[in-house]
KOLVO-600569 format. One record per residue (C-alpha): x, y, z; residue number from 0; residue in three letters. Coordinates in pm, whole numbers, plus 50000, padded with zeros to 5 digits. Each point is the difference from the previous one (the first is absolute). Layout:
X,Y,Z,NUM,Ala
...
This chain:
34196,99065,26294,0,Unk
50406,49985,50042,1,Unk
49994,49686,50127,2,Unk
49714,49841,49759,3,Unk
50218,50166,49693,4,Unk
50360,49802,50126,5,Unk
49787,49677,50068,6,Unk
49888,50029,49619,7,Unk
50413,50097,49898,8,Unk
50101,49702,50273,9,Unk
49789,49734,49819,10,Unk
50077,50082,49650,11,Unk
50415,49994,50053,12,Unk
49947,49666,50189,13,Unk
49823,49828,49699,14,Unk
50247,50198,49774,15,Unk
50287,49792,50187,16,Unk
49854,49670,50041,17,Unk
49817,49956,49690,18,Unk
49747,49882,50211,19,Unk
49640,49920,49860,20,Unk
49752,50274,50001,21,Unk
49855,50075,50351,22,Unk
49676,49736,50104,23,Unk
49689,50152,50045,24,Unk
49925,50052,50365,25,Unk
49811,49672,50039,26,Unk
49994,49652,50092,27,Unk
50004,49864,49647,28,Unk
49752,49745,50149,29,Unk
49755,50039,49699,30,Unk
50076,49578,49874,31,Unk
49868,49892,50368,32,Unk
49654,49856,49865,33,Unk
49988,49610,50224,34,Unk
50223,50065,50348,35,Unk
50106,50266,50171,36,Unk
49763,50191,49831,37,Unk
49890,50246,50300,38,Unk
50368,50185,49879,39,Unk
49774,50140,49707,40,Unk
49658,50068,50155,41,Unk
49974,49904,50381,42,Unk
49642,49883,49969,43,Unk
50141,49724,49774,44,Unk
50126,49820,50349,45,Unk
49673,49879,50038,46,Unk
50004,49772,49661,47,Unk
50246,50076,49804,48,Unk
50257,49921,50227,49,Unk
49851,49648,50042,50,Unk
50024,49961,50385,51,Unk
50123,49808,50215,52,Unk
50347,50033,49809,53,Unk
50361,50104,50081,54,Unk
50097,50193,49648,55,Unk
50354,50109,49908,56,Unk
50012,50288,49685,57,Unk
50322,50102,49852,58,Unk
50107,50248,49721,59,Unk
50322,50054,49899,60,Unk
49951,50266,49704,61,Unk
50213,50085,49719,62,Unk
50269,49762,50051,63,Unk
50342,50205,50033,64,Unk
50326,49947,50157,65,Unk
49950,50180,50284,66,Unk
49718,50209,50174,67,Unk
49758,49829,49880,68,Unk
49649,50096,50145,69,Unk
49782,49728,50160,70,Unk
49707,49988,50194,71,Unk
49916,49708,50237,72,Unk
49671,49876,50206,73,Unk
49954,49745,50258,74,Unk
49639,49973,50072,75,Unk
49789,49770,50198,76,Unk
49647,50017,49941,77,Unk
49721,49841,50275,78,Unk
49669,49986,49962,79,Unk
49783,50084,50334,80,Unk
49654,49922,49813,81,Unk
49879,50006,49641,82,Unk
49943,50361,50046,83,Unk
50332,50102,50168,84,Unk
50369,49962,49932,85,Unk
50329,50155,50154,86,Unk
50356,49991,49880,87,Unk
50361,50143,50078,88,Unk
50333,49885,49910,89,Unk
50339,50155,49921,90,Unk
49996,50246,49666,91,Unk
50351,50165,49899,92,Unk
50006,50243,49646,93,Unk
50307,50118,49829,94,Unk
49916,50260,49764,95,Unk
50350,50075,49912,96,Unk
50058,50299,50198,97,Unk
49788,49885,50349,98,Unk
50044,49679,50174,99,Unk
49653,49970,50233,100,Unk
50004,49737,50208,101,Unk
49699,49858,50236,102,Unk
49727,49883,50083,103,Unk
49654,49937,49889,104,Unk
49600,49971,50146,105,Unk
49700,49951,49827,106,Unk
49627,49911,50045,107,Unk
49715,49957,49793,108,Unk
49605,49935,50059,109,Unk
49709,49966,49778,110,Unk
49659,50156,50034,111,Unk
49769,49772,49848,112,Unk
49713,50162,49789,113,Unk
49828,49713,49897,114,Unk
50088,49636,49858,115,Unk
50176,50141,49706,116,Unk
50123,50395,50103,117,Unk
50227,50081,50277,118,Unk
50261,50258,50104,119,Unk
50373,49985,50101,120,Unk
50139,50222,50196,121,Unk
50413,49933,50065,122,Unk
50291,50236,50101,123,Unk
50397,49906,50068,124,Unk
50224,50151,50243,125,Unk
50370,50018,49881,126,Unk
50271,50123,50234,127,Unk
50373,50041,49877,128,Unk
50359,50078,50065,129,Unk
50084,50245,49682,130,Unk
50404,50021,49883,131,Unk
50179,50061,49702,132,Unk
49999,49679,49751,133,Unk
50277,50127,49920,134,Unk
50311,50217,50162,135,Unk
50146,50099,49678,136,Unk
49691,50238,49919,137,Unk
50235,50245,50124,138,Unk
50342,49926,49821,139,Unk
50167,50341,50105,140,Unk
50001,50060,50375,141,Unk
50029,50362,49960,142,Unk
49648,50010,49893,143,Unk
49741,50058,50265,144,Unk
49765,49680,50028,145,Unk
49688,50087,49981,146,Unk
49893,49621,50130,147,Unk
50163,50070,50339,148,Unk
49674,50037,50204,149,Unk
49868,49679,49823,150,Unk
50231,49749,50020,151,Unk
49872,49918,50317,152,Unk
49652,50047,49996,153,Unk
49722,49803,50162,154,Unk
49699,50007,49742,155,Unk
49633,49917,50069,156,Unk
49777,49928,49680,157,Unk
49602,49943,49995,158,Unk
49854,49829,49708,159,Unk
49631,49984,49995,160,Unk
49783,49810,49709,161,Unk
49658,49876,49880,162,Unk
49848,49741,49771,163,Unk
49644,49960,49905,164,Unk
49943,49640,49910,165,Unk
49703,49901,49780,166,Unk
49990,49622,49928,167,Unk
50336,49958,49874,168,Unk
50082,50363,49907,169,Unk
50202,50177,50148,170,Unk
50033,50433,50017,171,Unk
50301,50163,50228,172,Unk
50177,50291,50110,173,Unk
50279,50038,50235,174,Unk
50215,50284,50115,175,Unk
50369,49935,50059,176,Unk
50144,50284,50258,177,Unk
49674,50149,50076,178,Unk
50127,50063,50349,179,Unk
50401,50056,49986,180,Unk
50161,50076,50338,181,Unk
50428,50055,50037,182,Unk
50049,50010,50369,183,Unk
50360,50050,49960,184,Unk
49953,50340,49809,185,Unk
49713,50204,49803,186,Unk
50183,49983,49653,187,Unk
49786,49759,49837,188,Unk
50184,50004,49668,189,Unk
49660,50048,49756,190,Unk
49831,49711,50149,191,Unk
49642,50074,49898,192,Unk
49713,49711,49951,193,Unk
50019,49775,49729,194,Unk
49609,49804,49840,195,Unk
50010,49672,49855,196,Unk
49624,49885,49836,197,Unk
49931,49637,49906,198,Unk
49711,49861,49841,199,Unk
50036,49587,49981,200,Unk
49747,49731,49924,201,Unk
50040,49586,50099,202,Unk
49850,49813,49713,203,Unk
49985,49612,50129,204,Unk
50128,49752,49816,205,Unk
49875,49610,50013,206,Unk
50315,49802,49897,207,Unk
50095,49653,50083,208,Unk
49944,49913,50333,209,Unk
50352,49923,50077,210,Unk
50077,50371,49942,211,Unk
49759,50103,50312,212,Unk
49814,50348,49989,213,Unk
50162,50170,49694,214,Unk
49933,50380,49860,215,Unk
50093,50302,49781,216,Unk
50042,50358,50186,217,Unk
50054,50256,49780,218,Unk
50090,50294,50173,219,Unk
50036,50401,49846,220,Unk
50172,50293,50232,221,Unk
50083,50378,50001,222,Unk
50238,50126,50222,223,Unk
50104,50345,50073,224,Unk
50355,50086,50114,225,Unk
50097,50403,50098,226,Unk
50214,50112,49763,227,Unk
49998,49735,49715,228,Unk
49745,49865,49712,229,Unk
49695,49811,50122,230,Unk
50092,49607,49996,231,Unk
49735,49803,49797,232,Unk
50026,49598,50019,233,Unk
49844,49689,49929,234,Unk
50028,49677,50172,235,Unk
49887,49649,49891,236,Unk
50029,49724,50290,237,Unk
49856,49621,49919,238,Unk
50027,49816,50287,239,Unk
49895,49661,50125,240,Unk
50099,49790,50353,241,Unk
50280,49870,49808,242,Unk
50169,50280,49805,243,Unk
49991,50349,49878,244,Unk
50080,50224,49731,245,Unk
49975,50390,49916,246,Unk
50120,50249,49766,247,Unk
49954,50365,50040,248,Unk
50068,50312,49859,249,Unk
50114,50333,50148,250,Unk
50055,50339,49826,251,Unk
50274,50079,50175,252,Unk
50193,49666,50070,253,Unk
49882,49823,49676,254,Unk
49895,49619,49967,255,Unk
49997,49747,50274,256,Unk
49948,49599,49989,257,Unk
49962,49744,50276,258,Unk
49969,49654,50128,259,Unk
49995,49838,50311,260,Unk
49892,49639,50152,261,Unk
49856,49876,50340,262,Unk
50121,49696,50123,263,Unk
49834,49807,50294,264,Unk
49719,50214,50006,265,Unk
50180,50213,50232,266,Unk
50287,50168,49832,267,Unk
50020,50212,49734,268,Unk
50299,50122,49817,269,Unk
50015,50285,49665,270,Unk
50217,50180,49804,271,Unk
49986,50308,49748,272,Unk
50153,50208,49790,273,Unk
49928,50355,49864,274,Unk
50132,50142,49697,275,Unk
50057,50338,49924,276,Unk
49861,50062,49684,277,Unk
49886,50342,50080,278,Unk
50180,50352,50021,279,Unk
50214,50083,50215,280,Unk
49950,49599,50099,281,Unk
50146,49908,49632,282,Unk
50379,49967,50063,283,Unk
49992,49871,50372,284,Unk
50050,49605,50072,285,Unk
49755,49765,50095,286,Unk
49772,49998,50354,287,Unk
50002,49738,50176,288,Unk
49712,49899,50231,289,Unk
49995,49680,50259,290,Unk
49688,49868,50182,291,Unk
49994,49765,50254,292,Unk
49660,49888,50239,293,Unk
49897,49754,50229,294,Unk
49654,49940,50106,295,Unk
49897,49914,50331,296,Unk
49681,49749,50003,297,Unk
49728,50085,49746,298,Unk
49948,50365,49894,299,Unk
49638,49992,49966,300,Unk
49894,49833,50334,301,Unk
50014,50149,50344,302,Unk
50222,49836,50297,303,Unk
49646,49924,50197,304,Unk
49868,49825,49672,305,Unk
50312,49820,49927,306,Unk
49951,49864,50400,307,Unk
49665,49884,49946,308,Unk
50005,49804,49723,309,Unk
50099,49613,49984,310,Unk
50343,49916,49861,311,Unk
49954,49776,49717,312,Unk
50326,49814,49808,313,Unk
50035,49960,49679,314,Unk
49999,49621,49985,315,Unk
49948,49686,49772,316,Unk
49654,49892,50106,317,Unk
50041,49602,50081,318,Unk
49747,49756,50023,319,Unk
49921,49874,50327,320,Unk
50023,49618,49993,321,Unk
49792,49962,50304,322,Unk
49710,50207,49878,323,Unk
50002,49842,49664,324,Unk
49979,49645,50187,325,Unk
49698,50132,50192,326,Unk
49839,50152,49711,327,Unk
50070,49676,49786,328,Unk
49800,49770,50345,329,Unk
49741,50208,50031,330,Unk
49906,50016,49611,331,Unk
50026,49611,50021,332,Unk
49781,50001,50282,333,Unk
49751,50250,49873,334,Unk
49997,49721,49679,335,Unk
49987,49698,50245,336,Unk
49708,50163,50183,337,Unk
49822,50096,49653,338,Unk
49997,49658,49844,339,Unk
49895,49812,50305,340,Unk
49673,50238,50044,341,Unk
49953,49915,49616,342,Unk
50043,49643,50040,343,Unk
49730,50003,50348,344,Unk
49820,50212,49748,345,Unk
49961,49718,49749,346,Unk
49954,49718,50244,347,Unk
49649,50213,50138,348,Unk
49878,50111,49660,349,Unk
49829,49679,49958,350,Unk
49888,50036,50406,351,Unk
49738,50287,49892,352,Unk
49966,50300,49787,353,Unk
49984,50238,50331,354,Unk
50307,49815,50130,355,Unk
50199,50071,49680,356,Unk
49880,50388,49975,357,Unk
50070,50059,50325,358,Unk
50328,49836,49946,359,Unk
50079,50205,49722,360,Unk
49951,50311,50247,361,Unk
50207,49908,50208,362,Unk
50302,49906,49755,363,Unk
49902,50342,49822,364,Unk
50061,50165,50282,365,Unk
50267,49831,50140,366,Unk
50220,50081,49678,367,Unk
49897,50381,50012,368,Unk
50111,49974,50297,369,Unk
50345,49851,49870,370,Unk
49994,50245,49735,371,Unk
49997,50302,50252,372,Unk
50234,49858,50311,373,Unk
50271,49943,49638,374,Unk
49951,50392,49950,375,Unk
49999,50090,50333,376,Unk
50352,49820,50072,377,Unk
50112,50132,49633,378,Unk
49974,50331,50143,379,Unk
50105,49954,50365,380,Unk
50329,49867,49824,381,Unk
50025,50316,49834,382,Unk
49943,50188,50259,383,Unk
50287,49864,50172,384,Unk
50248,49949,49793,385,Unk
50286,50217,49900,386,Unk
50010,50232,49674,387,Unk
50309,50023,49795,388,Unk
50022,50384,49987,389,Unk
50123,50126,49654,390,Unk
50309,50236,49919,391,Unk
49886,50396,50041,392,Unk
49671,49870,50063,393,Unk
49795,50195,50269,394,Unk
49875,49765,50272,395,Unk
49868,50021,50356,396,Unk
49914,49735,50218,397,Unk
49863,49989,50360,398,Unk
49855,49677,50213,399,Unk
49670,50007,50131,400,Unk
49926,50351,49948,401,Unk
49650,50039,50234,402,Unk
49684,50034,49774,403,Unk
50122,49940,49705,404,Unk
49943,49638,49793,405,Unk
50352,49855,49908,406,Unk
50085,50052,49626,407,Unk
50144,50227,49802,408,Unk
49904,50345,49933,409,Unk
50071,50234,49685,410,Unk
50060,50304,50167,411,Unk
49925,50348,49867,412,Unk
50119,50238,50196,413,Unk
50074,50058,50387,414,Unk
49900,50304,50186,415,Unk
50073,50159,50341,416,Unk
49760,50294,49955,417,Unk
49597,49898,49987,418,Unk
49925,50282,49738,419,Unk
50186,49876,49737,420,Unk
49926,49650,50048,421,Unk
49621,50098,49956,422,Unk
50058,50215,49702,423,Unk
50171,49655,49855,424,Unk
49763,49802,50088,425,Unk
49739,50182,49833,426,Unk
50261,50071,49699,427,Unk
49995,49611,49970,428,Unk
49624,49923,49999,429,Unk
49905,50321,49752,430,Unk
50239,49818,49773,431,Unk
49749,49680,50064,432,Unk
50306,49814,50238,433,Unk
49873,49816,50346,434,Unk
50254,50073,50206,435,Unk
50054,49857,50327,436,Unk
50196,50146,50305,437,Unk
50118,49903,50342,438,Unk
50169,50178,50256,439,Unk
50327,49879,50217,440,Unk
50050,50095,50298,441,Unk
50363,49891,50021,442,Unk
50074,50326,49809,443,Unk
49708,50202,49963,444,Unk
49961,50007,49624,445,Unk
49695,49885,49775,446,Unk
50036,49760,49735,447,Unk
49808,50055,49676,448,Unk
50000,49659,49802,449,Unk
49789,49877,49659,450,Unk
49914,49632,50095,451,Unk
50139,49722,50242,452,Unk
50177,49691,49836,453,Unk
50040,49657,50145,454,Unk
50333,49928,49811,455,Unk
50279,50184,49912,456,Unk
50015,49911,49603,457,Unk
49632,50142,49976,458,Unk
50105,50355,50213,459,Unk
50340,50030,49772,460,Unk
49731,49939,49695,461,Unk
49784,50295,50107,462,Unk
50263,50205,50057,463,Unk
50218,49963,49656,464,Unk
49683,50031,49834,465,Unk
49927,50353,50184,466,Unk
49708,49774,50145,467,Unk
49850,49965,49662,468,Unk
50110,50362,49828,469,Unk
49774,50120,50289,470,Unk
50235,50189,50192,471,Unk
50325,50169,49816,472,Unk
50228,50113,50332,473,Unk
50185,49758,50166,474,Unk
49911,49681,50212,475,Unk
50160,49806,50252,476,Unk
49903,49698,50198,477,Unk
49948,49994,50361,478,Unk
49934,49593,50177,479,Unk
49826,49934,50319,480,Unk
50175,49690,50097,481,Unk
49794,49730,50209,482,Unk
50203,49949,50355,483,Unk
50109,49622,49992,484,Unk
């Protein structure tokens, strides 16, 4: 109790002296982290939040001051193992204005699937520090015992456990920040007790111009209990497309917040914020400051053994070839050529005998169906062969002579590595009076569910803008069997 009761005197004469801010709640302050480096607010975010595979850089340097100003930093990379597991660690240092904890940090995520639509997340983060004094001068009079001693060199172990339910787009959480709290360098744990942070988020889609890519609105609500101090309530608002960001927020205790960032190459992603403190005892402290900076390895939402597989296609101005056109031009002449000379021998024998002349007529009847069909059938060989001039953002797969499968292009569905669900969809489809067709590859073990097979690529890219018809309302993509040369 002695010691507890000059720790209490210690810290009020020290913000007595320094006119310091009021002391920071014992937290993170990672409550604006809605897009990267999200697994710092609920570790079962890693798995999409976090958008992996990504190297993600977080920064807060809160209440702008002269000096001793607290700040809390994350380095994070983020890799994705499978669509249903994700692991993380990086370098995570928080100044709260009295402690300085520096370490390290490791995550992991994975995702029981329920069904097409429900699944579970189950994440945790290990965080290991150094723990000193931010600050030396918390103890201005050296005559004064310092309470700190036994922590200023402390070696701190932190587990972090969370959980999401997702539900289509909707997402529920709760995560536990020091739910296991471990000083191996002394048993005075300083009132560390187990701080709850509950989210409830939705991802409403967003169909924008298609030079914007996949675009939506996540508006996200939280409650988060800290020992000691008022229960934070916040609101965050993040619209987000491939190409740039924006959010505003709001936070009981830290006030308003507002946002922007932009990706550039499709790889790297840089934001900034600010937070205003519009609330008590927020009111008359400076600005926050928040910087965000990302780059993504390869695409987020493919594996590395699907990325392997499938046939690299460049985005290319599609030129006429001059030698097929010549052929093409011959053999229509010669088709022509061929046509009016069994006309003309047609009309030299018509006088010969009626039988002649209908059997004549047979035979140039035929010979032009014929025509008509070896035309269609080289039409589509051509088509079959050549190369498609793959759109920005557009989703695209191509593979040569798949085996079983007729060349064309299919409007894919879905793809499924468990047979259970893929049945369940399948019958899903044909209640809904769909014919779905399926096929199976080999290559990588999943099953293919697509609505119909096109011979050109204008006619799959109609289906699928046109949610084949108004027929089917989720998302399409196109997937071409290409005919070997």
């Amino acid at each position: 109790m002695k010691k507890s009761a000059l720790l209490l005197v210690l810290v009020s004469l020290t913000f007595s002296l320094f006119a310091q801010q009021d002391e920071l709640p014992g937290d993170l302050r990672q409550h604006n982290l809605t897009r990267f480096n999200a697994s710092l607010l609920n570790p079962a975010y890693l798995l999409d939040f976090n958008q992996p595979n990504a190297l993600s850089i977080w920064s807060r340097w809160q209440w702008q001051s002269i000096d001793g100003t607290p700040t809390t930093t994350f380095v994070n990379y983020t890799h994705a193992l499978s669509e249903n597991l994700a692991i993380g660690g990086g370098f995570l240092q928080n100044n709260t204005g009295f402690f300085l904890d520096t370490g390290g940090n490791l995550g992991g995520a994975y995702a029981f699937d329920f069904n097409e639509t429900t699944s579970l997340v189950l994440g945790v983060n290990f965080n290991a520090f150094q723990r000193e004094l931010a600050d030396d001068r918390i103890v201005p009079n050296p005559d004064v015992i310092n309470p700190f001693d036994q922590t200023t060199d402390d070696f701190i172990l932190l587990v972090n456990p969370g959980i999401v339910l997702r539900y289509q787009q909707v997402r529920l959480g709760l995560s536990l920040e020091k739910a296991l709290f471990n000083n191996f360098s002394s048993d005075e744990d300083f009132g560390e007790e187990t701080q709850f942070t509950g989210t409830l988020s939705n991802d409403f889609s967003l169909n924008l111009s298609e030079g914007l890519g996949e675009s939506f609105l996540r508006p996200l609500v939280y409650l988060r209990s800290i020992p000691d101090r008022d229960t934070q309530i916040g609101l965050n608002a993040l619209f987000s497309t491939e190409r740039f960001w924006t959010q505003g927020g709001y936070n009981s205790y830290y006030g308003f917040s507002g946002g922007a960032g932009v990706t550039l190459f499709k790889s790297f992603s840089l934001g900034a914020l600010a937070e205003f403190g519009t609330q008590s005892p927020a009111s008359d402290e400076n600005t926050t400051f928040e910087i965000l900076v990302s780059y993504h390895f390869g695409n987020p939402h493919k594996t590395e053994k699907e990325e392997d597989e499938e046939v690299e296609v460049e985005e290319e101005e599609v030129v006429p070839d001059e030698d097929e056109e010549k052929a093409k031009a011959e053999a229509q002449a010669r088709e022509a050529e061929q046509l009016a000379i069994a006309r003309e021998a047609a009309e030299k024998r018509r006088l010969a005998a009626q039988r002649e002349r209908d059997s004549l007529n047979q035979v140039t009847e035929r010979a032009r169906r014929l025509a008509i069909e070896k035309r269609k059938k080289d039409s589509i060989q051509r088509l079959q062969t050549e190369d498609v001039k793959i759109n920005p953002n557009e989703k695209y797969q191509e593979v040569k002579g798949e085996e079983g499968l007729e060349p064309g292009f299919y409007l894919i569905a879905n793809v499924f590595g468990t047979k259970k669900y893929f049945e369940a969809f399948m019958a899903d489809l044909q209640k809904k009076g769909l014919q779905p067709g399926s096929f199976y590859r080999a290559k990588n073990k999943y099953n293919y569910v697509y609505l119909q097979r096109y011979n050109t690529i204008q006619e799959a890219r109609k289906a699928r803008d046109s949610r084949f018809s108004g027929k089917y309302s989720q998302k399409l993509w196109i997937f071409r069997v290409r005919k070997d040369p």
